[in-house]
MARMARSE-258020 format. One line per 10 residues: number of its first residue (from 1); their letters; for each residue x, y, z of C-alpha. Coordinates in steps of 0.1 Angstrom, whole numbers, plus 5000, padded with zeros to 4 digits. Layout:
residues N
NUM	a	X:Y:Z; ...
***
This chain:
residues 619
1	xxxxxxxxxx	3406:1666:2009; 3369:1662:2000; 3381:1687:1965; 3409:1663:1958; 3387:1633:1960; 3359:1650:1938; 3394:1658:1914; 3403:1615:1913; 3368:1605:1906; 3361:1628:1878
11	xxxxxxxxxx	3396:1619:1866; 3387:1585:1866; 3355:1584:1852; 3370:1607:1825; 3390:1578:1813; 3365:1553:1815; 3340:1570:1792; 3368:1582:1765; 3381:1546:1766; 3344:1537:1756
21	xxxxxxxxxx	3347:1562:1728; 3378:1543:1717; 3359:1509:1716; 3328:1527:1699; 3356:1539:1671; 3362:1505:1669; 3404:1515:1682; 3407:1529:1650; 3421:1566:1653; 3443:1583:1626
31	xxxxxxxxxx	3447:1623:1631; 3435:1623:1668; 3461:1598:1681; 3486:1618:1697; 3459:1644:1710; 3440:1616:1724; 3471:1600:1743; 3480:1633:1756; 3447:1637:1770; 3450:1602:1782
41	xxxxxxxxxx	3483:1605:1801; 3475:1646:1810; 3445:1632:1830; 3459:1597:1843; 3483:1622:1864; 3457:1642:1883; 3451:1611:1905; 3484:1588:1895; 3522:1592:1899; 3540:1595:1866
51	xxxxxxxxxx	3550:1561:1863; 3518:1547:1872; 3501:1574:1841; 3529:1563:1820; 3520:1525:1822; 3477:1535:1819; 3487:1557:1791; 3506:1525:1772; 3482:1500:1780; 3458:1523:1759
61	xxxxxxxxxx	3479:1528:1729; 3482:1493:1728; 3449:1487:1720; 3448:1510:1688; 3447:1492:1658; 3475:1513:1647; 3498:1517:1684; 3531:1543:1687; 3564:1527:1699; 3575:1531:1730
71	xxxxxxxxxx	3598:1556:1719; 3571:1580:1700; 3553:1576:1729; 3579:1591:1756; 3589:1614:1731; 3559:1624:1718; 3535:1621:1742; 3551:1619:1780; 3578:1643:1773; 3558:1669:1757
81	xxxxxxxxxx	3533:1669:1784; 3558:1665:1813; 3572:1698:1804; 3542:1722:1808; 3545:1737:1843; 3507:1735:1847; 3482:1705:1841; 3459:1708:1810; 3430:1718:1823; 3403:1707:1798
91	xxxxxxxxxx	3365:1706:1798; 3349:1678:1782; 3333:1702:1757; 3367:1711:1747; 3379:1676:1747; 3346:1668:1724; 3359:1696:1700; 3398:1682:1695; 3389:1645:1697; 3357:1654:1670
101	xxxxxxxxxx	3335:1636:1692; 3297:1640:1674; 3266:1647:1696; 3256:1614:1692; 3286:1595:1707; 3289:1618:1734; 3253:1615:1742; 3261:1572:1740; 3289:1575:1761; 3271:1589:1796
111	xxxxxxxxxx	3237:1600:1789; 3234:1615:1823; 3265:1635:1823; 3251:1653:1790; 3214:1656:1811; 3232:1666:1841; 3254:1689:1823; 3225:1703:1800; 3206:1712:1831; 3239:1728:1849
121	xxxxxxxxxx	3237:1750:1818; 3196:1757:1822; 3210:1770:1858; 3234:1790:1851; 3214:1808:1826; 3182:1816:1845; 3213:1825:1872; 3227:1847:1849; 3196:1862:1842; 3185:1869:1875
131	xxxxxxxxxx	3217:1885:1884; 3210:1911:1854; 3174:1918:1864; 3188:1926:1897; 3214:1946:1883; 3190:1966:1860; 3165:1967:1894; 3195:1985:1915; 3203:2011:1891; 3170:2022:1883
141	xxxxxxxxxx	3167:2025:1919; 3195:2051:1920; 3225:2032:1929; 3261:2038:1917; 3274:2015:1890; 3304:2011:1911; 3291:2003:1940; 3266:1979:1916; 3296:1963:1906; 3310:1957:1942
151	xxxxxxxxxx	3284:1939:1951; 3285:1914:1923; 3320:1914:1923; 3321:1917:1886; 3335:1951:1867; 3318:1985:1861; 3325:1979:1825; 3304:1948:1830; 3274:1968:1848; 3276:1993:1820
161	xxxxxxxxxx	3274:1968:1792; 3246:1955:1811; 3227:1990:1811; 3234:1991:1773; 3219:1958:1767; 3186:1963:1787; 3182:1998:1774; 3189:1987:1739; 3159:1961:1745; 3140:1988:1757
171	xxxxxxxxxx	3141:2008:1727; 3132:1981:1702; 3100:1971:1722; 3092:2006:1720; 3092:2006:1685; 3068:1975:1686; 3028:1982:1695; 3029:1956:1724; 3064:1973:1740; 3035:1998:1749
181	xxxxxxxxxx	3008:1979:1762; 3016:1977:1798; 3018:2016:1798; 2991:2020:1781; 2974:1996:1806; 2983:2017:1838; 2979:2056:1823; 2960:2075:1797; 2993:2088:1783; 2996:2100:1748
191	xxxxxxxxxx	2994:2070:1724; 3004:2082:1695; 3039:2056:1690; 3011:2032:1679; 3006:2046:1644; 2989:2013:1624; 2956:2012:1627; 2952:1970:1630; 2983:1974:1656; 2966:1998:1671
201	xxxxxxxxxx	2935:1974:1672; 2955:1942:1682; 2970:1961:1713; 2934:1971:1726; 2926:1934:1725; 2951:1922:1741; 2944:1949:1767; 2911:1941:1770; 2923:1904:1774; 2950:1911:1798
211	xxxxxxxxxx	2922:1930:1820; 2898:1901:1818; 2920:1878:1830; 2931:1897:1858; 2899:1904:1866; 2895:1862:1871; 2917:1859:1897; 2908:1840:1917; 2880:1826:1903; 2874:1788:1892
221	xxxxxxxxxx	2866:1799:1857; 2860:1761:1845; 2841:1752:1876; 2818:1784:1865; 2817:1772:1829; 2806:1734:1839; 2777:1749:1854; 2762:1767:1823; 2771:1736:1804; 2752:1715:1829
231	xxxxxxxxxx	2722:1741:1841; 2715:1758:1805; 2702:1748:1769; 2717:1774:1755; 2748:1774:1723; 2777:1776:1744; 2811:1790:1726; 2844:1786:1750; 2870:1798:1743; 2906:1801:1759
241	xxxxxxxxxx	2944:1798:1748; 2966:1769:1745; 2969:1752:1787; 2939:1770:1800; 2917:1733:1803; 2894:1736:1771; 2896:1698:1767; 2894:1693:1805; 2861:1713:1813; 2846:1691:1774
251	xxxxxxxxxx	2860:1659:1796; 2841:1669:1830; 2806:1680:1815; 2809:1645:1796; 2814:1629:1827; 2791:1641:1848; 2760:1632:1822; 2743:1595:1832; 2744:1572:1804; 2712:1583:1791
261	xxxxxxxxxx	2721:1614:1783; 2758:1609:1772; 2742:1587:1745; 2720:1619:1731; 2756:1640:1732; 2774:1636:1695; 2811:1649:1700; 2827:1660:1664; 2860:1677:1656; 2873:1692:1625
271	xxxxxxxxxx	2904:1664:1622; 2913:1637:1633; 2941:1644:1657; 2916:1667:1676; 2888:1637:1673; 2914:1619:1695; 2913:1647:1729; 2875:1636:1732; 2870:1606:1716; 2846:1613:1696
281	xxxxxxxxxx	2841:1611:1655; 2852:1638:1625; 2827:1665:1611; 2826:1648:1576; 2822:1616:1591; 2787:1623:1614; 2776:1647:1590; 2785:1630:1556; 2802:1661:1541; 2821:1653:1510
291	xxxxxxxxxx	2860:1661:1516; 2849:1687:1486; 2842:1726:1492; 2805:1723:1505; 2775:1739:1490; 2740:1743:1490; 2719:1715:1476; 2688:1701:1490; 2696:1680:1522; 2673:1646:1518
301	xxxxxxxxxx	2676:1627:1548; 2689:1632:1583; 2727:1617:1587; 2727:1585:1612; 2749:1600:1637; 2725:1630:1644; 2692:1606:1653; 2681:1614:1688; 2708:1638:1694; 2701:1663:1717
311	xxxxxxxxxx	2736:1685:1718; 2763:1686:1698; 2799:1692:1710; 2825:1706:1687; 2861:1706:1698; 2885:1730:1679; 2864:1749:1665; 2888:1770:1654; 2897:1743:1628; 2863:1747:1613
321	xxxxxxxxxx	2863:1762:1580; 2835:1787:1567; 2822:1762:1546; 2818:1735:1566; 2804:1752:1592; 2776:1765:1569; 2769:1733:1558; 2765:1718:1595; 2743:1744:1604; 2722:1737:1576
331	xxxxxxxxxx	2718:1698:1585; 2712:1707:1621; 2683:1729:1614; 2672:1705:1592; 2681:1673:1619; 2658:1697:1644; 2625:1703:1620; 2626:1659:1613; 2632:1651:1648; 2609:1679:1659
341	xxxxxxxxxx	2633:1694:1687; 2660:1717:1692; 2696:1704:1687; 2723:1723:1713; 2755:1729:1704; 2786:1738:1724; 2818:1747:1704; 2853:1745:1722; 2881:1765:1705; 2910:1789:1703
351	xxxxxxxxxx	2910:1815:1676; 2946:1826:1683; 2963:1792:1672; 2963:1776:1641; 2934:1788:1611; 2914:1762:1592; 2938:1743:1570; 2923:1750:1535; 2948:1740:1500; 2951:1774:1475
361	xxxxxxxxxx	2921:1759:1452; 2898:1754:1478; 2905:1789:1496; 2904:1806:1462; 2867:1791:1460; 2857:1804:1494; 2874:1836:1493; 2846:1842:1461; 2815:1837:1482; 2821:1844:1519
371	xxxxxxxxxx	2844:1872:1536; 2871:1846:1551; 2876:1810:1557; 2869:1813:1593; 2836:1795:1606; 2827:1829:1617; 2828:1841:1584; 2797:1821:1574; 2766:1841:1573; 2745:1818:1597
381	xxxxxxxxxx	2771:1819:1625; 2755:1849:1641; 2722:1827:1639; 2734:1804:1664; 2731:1830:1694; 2762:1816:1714; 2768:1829:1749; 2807:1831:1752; 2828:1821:1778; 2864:1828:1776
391	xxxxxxxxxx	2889:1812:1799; 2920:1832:1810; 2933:1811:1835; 2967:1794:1822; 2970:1755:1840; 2996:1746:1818; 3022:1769:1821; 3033:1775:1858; 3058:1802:1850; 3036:1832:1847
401	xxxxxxxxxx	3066:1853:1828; 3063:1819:1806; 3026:1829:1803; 3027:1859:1800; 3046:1862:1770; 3033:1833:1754; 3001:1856:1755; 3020:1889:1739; 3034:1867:1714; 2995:1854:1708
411	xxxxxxxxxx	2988:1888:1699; 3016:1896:1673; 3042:1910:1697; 3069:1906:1676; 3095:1919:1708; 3090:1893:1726; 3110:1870:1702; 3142:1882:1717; 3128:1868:1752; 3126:1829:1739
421	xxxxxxxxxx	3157:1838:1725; 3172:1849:1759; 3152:1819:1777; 3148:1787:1758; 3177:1764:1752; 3199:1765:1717; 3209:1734:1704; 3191:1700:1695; 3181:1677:1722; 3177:1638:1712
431	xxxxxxxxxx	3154:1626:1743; 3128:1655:1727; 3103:1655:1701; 3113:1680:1668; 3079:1704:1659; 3086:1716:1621; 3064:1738:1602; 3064:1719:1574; 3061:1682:1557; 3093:1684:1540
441	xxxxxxxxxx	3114:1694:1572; 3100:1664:1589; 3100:1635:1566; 3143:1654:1561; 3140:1648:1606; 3124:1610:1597; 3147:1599:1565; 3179:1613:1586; 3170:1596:1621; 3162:1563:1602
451	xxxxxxxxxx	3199:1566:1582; 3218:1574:1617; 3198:1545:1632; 3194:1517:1607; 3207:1490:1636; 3174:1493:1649; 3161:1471:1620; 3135:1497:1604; 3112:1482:1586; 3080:1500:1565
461	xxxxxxxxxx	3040:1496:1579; 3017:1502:1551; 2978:1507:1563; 2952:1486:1555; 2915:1501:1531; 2888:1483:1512; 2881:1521:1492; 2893:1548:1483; 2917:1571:1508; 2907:1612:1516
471	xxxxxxxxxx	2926:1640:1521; 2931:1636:1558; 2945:1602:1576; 2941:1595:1616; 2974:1583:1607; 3003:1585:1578; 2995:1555:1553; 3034:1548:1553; 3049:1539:1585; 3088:1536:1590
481	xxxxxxxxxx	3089:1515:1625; 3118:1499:1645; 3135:1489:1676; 3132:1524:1684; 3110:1555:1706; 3077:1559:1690; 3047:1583:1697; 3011:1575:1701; 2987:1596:1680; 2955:1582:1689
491	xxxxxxxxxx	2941:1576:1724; 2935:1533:1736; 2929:1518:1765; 2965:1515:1779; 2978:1548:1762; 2968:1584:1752; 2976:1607:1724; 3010:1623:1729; 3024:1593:1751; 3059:1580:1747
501	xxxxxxxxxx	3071:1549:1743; 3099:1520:1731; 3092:1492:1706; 3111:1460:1723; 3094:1434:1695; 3074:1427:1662; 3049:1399:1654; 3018:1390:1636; 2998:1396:1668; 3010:1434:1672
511	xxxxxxxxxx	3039:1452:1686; 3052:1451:1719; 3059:1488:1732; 3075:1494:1770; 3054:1523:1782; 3078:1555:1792; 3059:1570:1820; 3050:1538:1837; 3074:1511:1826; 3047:1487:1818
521	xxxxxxxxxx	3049:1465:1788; 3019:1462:1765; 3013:1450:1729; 2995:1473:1705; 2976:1467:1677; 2964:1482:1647; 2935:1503:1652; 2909:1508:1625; 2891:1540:1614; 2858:1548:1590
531	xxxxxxxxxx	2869:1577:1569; 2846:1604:1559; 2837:1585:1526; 2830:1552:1544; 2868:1537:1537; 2877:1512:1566; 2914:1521:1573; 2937:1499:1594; 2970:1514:1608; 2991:1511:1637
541	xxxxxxxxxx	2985:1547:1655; 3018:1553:1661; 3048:1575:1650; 3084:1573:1652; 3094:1602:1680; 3114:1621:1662; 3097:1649:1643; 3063:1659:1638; 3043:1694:1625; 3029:1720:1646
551	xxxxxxxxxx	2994:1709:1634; 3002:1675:1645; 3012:1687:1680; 2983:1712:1684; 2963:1697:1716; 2994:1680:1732; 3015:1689:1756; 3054:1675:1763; 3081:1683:1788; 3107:1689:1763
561	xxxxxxxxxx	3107:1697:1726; 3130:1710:1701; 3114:1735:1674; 3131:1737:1640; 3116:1771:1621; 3132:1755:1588; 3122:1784:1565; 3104:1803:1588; 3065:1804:1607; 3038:1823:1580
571	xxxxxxxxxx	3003:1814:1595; 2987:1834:1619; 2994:1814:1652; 3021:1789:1638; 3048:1797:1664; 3025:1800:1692; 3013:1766:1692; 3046:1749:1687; 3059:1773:1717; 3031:1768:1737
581	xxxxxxxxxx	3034:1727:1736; 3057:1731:1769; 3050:1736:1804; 3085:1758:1809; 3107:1774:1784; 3137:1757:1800; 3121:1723:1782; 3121:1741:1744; 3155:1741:1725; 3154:1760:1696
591	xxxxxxxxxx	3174:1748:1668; 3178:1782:1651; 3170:1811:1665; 3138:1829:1659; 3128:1860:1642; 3102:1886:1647; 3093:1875:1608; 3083:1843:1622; 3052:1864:1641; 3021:1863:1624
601	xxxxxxxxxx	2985:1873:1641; 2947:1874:1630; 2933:1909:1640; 2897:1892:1637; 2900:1855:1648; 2918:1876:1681; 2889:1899:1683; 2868:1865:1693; 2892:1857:1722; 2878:1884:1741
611	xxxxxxxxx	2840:1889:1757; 2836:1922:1740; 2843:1921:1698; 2835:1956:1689; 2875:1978:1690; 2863:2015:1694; 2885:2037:1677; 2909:2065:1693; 2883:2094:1700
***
């Protein structure tokens, strides 16, 4: 009884929501007419005698612009589906396929059936999964592949196919330096399948990393690192990869100074979307750097911002490019003989995501005078003494298999592909954010979003500047805005970067935005920045929430994204950071697949991840 009744209600609201889809066509349907009837009258019978379906089923076609006859419509329609000995059993993913029903009107139509359907997937899959580990567990243990099969219920042809698959997996890591590592971990076995030297190289790092962190276990790594923050004046480096509470730990030690002190702290990042994590002000901005390639000329006076400064923090470091570096340390050193004491630094970073963005011109420059473009490529980075601390601990990524490949992948695993692959959704989700790894594939996301959705009255936001405009903007100059789900990219008093909400209004005084996590409704106005050359730059800090780049998302973190490779990932960390953005793999939807191309690693910007730099070769 209790089936029967879950049978009627599904029935019903079956003909609800494709009655919706009628009125959204506007009743207007050509080629899909007599499909859609018999759907209509084929469903209308699960819970209704046939005279009763007959009558829904007419009342339907009546309101097409274009209706059948009575006749056409017994002969057609009821006749046709009267003679089947069984019902049609359709899905609504079939039904979407022969009524051509787009992602977009299906989504309209019942946004929590395509959620709750989207997760039924999700479990079914991780289901599936675990029913194959299990599978793979039992006959490595020894057990027959019939008896295997018995206990599954499933065929031994499906057990075998199983064994093919996981064995065929097996082989290709093999072929990859990292399939290795774990062996190579647990025994002194004959190493030879590693043949490349810088493979063989990147695997003892990530060794060396893997036995570090287990090694912290147990540990507060952070609560360690606040303490030498706090209790030493020595350079601090810190490093860690993407989750493992960087950014936390800079927030803590900045809280816990009195106001005296947090005045004599200068916090500086390489960009602007990193200036936003801590609040604090860009590199070329405190230190007057021209947007240029720096050099070497006489330093005349000690820039404003570092007057009575007695520390300076750097967040992503990693950012930091040779020259600039070089240049800072240059104006410290001479900041520390005109003050007459010692400026402290402590640098926050992660050398395994994204490298110093540098245009060909510039990097063609550098690449003449210093080794890389690296900040550790300048030649007074090794005056500055750091004492490193590297954090292993992973906060934001629960699912330790999550983790733990995210990690492999880190290190230019190129195997591990095949696992997001296996473990990350397919398809294009609209509630998520789209990470690109280019311009061009986003402003194609932000030029196709604002066609499909021009109801929502877009409208164009140019910023506001009394000079002239650098390379780098907190914020696009251009902003296409509606009544619509925006982004923040800057950090106020009522929202942080990374935060979600809708835009319900426009007027002179600002924009009023509903808040997503909270609900609350605030007005937002435009915020205004000093640029690096002194420009005063007015903008709302705000994005539409469709597609951004993984430089953009560096530094945030979201409970479901889509990733679009586009071309492909070729920088050294590209696809690590946009992976990385999500707490569970379940959350990422990938709209193409990726490949083991799409891998791309730093032998020496890795080497700094770990508390020992110096890779002994094979004996």
């Amino acid at each position: 009884m209790a089936r029967k009744n879950r049978i009627i209600s599904t029935m019903e609201h079956r003909i609800k929501w494709l009655s919706q889809w009628l009125e959204m066509r506007n009743y207007s349907l050509r080629d899909e007419r007599k499909v859609f009837l018999c759907i209509i009258y084929n469903t209308a019978k699960a819970y209704l005698v046939d005279e009763a379906a007959q009558e829904k089923t007419l009342q339907i076609n009546y309101s097409f612009t274009l209706p059948f006859s009575r006749e056409k419509l017994q002969k057609h329609i009821f006749d046709s589906v009267d003679k089947r000995k069984s019902r049609l059993n359709y899905s609504n993913q079939k039904i979407k396929t022969l009524l051509k029903i787009t992602d977009e009107e299906y989504a309209a139509l019942d946004p929590d059936r395509v959620r709750r359907e989207r997760e039924e997937r999700f479990e079914r899959k991780i289901a599936r999964n675990e029913r194959d580990e299990e599978i793979i567990s039992l006959y490595q243990q020894g057990v027959a592949k019939k008896e295997i099969a018995r206990r599954f219920d499933i065929s031994k042809k499906t057990v075998q196919r199983k064994i093919n698959e996981h064995q065929e997996r097996q082989k290709r890591a093999a072929r990859d330096f990292v399939g290795t590592l774990f062996t190579m971990y647990s025994s002194s076995e004959d190493n030879s399948v590693i043949a490349n030297s810088d493979e063989q190289k990147m695997a003892k790092l990530f060794l060396r990393s893997y036995k570090e962190k287990m090694e912290s276990e147990g540990c507060n790594e952070q609560l360690k690192a606040l303490e030498l923050c706090t209790n030493t004046k020595r350079n601090l480096l810190i490093l860690g990869s993407a989750g493992t509470g960087k950014t936390t730990l800079a927030r803590e030690y900045l809280k816990s100074l009195s106001k005296k002190d947090r005045a004599k702290v200068l916090v500086v990042a390489p960009t602007w979307k990193a200036v936003t994590n801590l609040s604090g002000t860009t590199v070329h901005r405190a230190f007057e750097l021209p947007c240029s390639v720096q050099n070497d000329t006489p330093i005349e006076e000690v820039p404003k911002a570092l007057k009575n400064i007695d520390t300076i923090m750097i967040d992503e470091t990693s950012l930091l490019r040779v020259d600039v570096l070089n240049r800072m340390i240059q104006i410290i050193r001479y900041a520390e003989q005109q003050n007459n004491h010692p400026i402290r630094i402590i640098a926050i970073g992660d050398f395994g995501q994204l490298a110093p963005v540098c245009i060909t011109e510039d990097k063609e420059a550098l690449e003449k005078e210093y080794p890389g473009i690296y900040c550790y490529d300048s030649p007074l980075w090794d005056s500055l003494n750091f004492q490193k601390i590297v954090l292993h601990q992973v906060h934001r990524q629960e699912d330790k298999r999550f983790a733990d490949h995210l990690e492999l992948l880190k290190y230019g695993c190129k195997s591990v592909v095949e696992w997001f692959n296996d473990n990350c959704c397919t398809g294009f989700s609209y509630d998520a954010i789209t990470i690109c790894p280019t311009n061009e594939l986003v402003k194609e996301y932000t030029e196709r979003y604002v066609k499909e959705n021009w109801h929502y009255c877009f409208d164009t936001y140019e910023a506001e500047y009394d000079g002239s405009l650098t390379d780098e903007l907190p914020v696009e100059q251009n902003i296409q805005l509606g009544l619509c789900r925006i982004m923040f990219l800057w950090n106020g008093k009522q929202y942080k970067r990374g935060d979600f909400a809708m835009i319900e209004s426009f007027s002179d005084d600002g924009i009023d935005v509903t808040m997503e996590k909270t609900g609350e409704r605030i007005q937002v106005q435009r915020e205004t920045w000093t640029l690096s050359n002194g420009t005063k730059y007015t903008q709302y800090p705000m994005c539409l929430a469709c597609a951004i780049t993984v430089h953009k998302a560096q530094g945030c973190t979201f409970d479901e994204v889509n990733i679009d490779r586009g071309n492909g990932f070729w920088m050294p960390g590209q696809l690590y950071v946009a992976l990385s953005r999500c707490k569970t793999p379940y959350g990422i939807h990938l709209v193409k697949p990726l490949k083991e191309k799409d891998v791309h690693a730093d032998l020496k910007a890795l080497g700094m991840m770990v508390n020992e730099t110096e890779i002994e070769e094979d004996e």
